[in-house]
Structures are given as C-alpha cells and as structure tokens.
N, C-alpha and C positions, 0 to 999 in steps of 0.2 A: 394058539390062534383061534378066534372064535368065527371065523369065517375059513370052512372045508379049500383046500388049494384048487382044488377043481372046480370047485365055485368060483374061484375070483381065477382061476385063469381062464375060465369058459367068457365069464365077462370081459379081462383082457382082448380074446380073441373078439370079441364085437366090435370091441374099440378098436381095432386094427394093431394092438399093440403088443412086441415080440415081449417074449417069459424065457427065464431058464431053471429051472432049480436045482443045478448043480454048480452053482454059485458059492463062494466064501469071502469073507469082509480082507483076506489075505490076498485074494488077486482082486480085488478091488481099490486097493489104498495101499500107498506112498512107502509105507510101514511094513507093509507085507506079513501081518498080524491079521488073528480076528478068526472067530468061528463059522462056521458054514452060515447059509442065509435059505428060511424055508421057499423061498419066493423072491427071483429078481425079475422087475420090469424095465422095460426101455422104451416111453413112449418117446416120440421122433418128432411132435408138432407140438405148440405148448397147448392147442386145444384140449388133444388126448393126452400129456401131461394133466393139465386141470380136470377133466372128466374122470382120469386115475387117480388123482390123491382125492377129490368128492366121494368118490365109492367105496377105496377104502376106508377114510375118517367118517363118513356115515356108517359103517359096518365094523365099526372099532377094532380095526385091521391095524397091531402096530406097524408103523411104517419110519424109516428113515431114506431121506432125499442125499444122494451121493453124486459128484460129480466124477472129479479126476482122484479122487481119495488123496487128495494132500492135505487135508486139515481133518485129518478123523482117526482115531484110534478106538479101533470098536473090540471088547471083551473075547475071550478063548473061545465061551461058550455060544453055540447054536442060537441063534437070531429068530425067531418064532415070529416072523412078522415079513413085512416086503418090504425088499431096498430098490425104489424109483431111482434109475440110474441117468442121468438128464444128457449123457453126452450125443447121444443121438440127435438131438433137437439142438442142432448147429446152424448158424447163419448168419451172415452180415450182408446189409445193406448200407452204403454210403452212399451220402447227400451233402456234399458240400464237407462244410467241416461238422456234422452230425451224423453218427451210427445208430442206426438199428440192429440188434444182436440177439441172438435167441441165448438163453440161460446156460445152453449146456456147451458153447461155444468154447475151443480152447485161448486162454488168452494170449498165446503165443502166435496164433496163427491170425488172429487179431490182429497183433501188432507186426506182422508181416507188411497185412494189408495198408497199414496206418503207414509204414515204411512206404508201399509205394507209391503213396500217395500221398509223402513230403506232411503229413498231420504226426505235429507234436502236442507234450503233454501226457503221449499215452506208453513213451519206449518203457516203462518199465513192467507193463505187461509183459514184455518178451524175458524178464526173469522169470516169471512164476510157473511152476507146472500147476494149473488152477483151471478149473472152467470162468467167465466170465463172471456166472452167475454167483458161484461159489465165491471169487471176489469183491463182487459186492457187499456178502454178507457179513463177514468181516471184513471190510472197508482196507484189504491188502494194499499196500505199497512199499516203495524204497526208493532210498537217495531225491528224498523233498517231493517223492510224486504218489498218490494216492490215488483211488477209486473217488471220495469225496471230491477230489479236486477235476473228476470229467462227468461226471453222472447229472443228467438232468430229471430223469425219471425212469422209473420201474416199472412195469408189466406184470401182477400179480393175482395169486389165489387168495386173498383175504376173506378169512370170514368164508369159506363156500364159497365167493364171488370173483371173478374175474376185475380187475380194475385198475385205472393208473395212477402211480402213488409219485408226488412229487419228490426231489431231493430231500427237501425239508423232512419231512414226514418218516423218510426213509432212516434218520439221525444215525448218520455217520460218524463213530468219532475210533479211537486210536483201535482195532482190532475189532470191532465191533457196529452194529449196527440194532433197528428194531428188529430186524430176522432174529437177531440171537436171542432175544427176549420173547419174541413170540416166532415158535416153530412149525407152527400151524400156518402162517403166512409164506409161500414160498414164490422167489422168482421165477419168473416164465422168461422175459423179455428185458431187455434195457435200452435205453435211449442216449449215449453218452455225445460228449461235445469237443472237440479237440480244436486244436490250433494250426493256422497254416506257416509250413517251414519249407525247407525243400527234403526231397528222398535222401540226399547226401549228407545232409544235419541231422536227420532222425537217425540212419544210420550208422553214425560217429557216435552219436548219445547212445545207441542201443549194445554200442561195439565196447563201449567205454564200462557202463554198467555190470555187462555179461562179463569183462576181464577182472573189475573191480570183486564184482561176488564171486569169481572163481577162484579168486586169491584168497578171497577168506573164509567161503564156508566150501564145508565139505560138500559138495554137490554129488559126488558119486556112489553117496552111504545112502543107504535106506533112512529115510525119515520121514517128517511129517515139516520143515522145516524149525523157527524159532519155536520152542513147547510154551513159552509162559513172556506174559507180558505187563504191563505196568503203565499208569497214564502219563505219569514225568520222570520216570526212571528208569536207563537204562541197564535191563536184569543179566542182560548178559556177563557186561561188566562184572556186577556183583555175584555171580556163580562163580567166574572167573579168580574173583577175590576171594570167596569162602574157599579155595582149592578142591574144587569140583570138577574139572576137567580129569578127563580116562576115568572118574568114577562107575564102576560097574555094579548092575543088579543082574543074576543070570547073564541073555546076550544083550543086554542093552548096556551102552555104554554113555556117557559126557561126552563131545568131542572135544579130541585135544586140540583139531582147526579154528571151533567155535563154541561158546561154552552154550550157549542160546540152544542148541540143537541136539538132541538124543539118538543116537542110532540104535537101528539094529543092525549089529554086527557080528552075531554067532549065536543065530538061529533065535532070535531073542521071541518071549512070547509077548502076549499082549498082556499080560501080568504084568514081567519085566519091568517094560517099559513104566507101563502105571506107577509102580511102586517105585521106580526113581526116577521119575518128576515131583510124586509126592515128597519124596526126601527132599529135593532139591527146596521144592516148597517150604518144606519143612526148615530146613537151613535157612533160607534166608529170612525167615520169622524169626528164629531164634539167633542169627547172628544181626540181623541190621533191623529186625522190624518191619519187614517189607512183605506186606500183602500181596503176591505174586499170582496173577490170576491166567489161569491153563488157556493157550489159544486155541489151541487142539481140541477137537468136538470128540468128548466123550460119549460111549455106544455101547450100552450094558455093566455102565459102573452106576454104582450108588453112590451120595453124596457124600463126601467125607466131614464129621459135623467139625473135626477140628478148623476148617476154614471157614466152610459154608459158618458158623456161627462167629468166626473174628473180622473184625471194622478195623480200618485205619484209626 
C-alpha cells in the first residue's frame, strides 16, 4: 500500500468514517473465502462514501467497493488495499410509485417496503441476498424481473465527480452493466420506479418466487449464487449436460440441486473455488463452444489468457 494505514485512517476519522483492520474477505462475502483486508471502511452517507473512494483513488490506495459479498470471490492472499463496505449507507424514501435508495441498502428489506405498500415489479428483490446498489451493477433479476426493468437513474462517483446518470447511460443488459466496465464509477444512490398493485398481490408474487427458488437452488450452501453466465444461453443447463454436478476441486463442490452454483462445502478455499469454475469454463469451451463468462467479481486473480483471449 503506498499510503501508511494511519494515514488514511487518521483521514477516515475526519470524515467521520468508522475502520477496522481486523477484517477478512471470509466474513465479508457469501463465499466465506478470501484473505485478510489491510484496511476496512464503512462510510454511512454517500457524501463520505464519495469523499472516501476521492482520497483513496488520488492517493493510489488499492480499493475494492463491497456490499453484502454475494457476487465476490476475493483470493487466499492478504488484500494490501481498503475494502469500502457500503452497507452502512442504507435508506429509502418512497414517493408515490418512485424510490430513493442509498447504495448500500439491503434489497430484501427493500422489497419489504415495496410489499407494504402494494408496489409491484420490484418482488424479486426479496430473493437476493444483495445490496441495492450491488444489483444495479450487475443488473440482478429472476422470473422476467430485472433491475433494468425499474431503474430510472443512478447517483454516482464518476470521474472524481458526484453526478446523476440516467438508465440509458447506465447500459444494463444480462449480468452486467457500465459499473462493470468501468470500476472507478461507483453507485451512491438509486432512483427506481415501480408499479401500483395492492400489499396482498405483491405478497403472493414474493411467496410464489421465494418457494419457487427454494425448490431449486440450494439456498442454504455457501455460495456466491449462479458463477457464470451467457447472453442467450442457458449455462446451467449445459454444466448440467457436460456431467458436472457433485464435481469437486478440494471443498468446493458443483451442486447436485443447481448445476449454475459452486459451493463451499468443506472448508473450501478461495483457490478451490477459482480452479473449478475455471474447469467448468473450461468444459463447456471444449464440449459445446460456449464462451461462459464469470458473474462473480474476481479479487486478487489474474486474467486467465486462455479466455480473456477466445471470441465467440
């Protein structure tokens, strides 16, 4: 780290913003993998959020932005940087059928809210274990409902600058968005839009969903949910077909519930894991031809040039 820890926590403390550094990427994320972290913050506002990742990216402070660590699979080794932890900086404001939401928002408790107050369009929030903000960036959904499909506008750090970025701009499309492409742009805020139904419709759709996904994926393993994804092919399927389910590397396992999902299931590390998804990858190149591209935010891997360099 080329900025002293007591230098940038002395600055923390003027932002008003708590630190721990006996932190690791294993109680942080879904996964429960991952090496120690030199440096965790938790700003609580997205002002101090913004004035935090400025000071670090001026001061070329590696940083990674973490929510509820459901989409992250960070490396064995020691984290030499700061992990901004956004869930502190929680909130919603409802206006009719239009939310204000702070980034680090859970989106279960989200769609609580949207429950009482009879707004559809958003029940499928109440599957994910995800912050709000964190589904934006990869543009999360299930069963025909998407973050593209309520999002009117973003509240962001671009560029050094605090600003409001429209849907458009934002380009949502199947796992992904412009966050993913540029990491230096992070969400602060969202502006989402929903539909009016009653409490007892949203309800039945959120009861419907939650029974649906518990019947087929493994909800109770450690994971990261679906690992890899594809823009018109369903990959699950196709692991399912190569005979990849119970396939083990160390403790990470295939599930035998969902082939789409990795666990760890005896003590698995953050190697593990890595190295089979990569097989997994690896397989369905060499059985179908399928470019299989990771959902899960890698955190201390290098690029592996056998894909980074192959095109459909």
């Amino acid at each position: 780290m080329t900025t002293d820890i007591r230098t940038i926590q002395k600055k923390m403390r003027a932002l008003g913003v708590k630190t721990d550094e006996n932190k690791s990427f294993a109680q942080l994320t879904t996964f429960g993998v991952g090496g120690r972290i030199a440096l965790t913050v938790y700003p609580d506002t997205p002002s101090k959020c913004a004035k935090t990742l400025k000071y670090l990216r001026k001061n070329a402070v590696k940083t990674v932005t973490v929510g509820r660590g459901s989409n992250i699979l960070a490396s064995d080794d020691d984290f030499d940087g700061v992990a901004v932890v956004t869930t502190a900086m929680n909130g919603v404001k409802i206006r009719g059928k239009r939310a204000e939401v702070l980034a680090g928002t859970s989106t279960k408790y989200l769609a609580r809210l949207l429950c009482q107050r009879g707004l559809c369009k958003g029940e499928f929030l109440a599957c994910l274990p995800a912050t709000v903000g964190g589904a934006v960036v990869t543009n999360a959904g299930c069963f025909g409902q998407d973050m593209a499909g309520i999002l009117k506008s973003v509240k962001a750090l671009k560029d050094g600058r605090v600003v409001r970025i429209g849907a458009d701009e934002c380009k949502l499309g199947k796992r992904t968005s412009v966050f993913c492409d540029r990491p230096d742009w992070t969400v602060l805020s969202l502006s989402l839009q929903f539909e009016q139904s009653t409490p007892q419709r949203v309800a039945d759709t959120v009861g419907y969903m939650q029974r649906q996904k518990a019947s087929r994926q493994p909800l109770n393993g450690r994971s990261a949910g679906c690992v890899l994804y594809h823009e018109s092919v369903a990959v699950s399927r196709l692991i399912d077909e190569a005979g990849l389910k119970g396939f083990r590397i160390g403790g990470a396992e295939v599930s035998h519930k969902h082939a789409g999902f990795v666990l760890n299931v005896d003590k698995a590390t953050a190697l593990d894991i890595y190295l089979l998804i990569q097989h997994i990858r690896k397989t369905l190149w060499e059985r179908f031809g399928l470019f299989a591209k990771t959902e899960v935010r890698l955190v201390g891997f290098g690029n592996d040039d056998f894909f980074t360099e192959r095109k459909e």
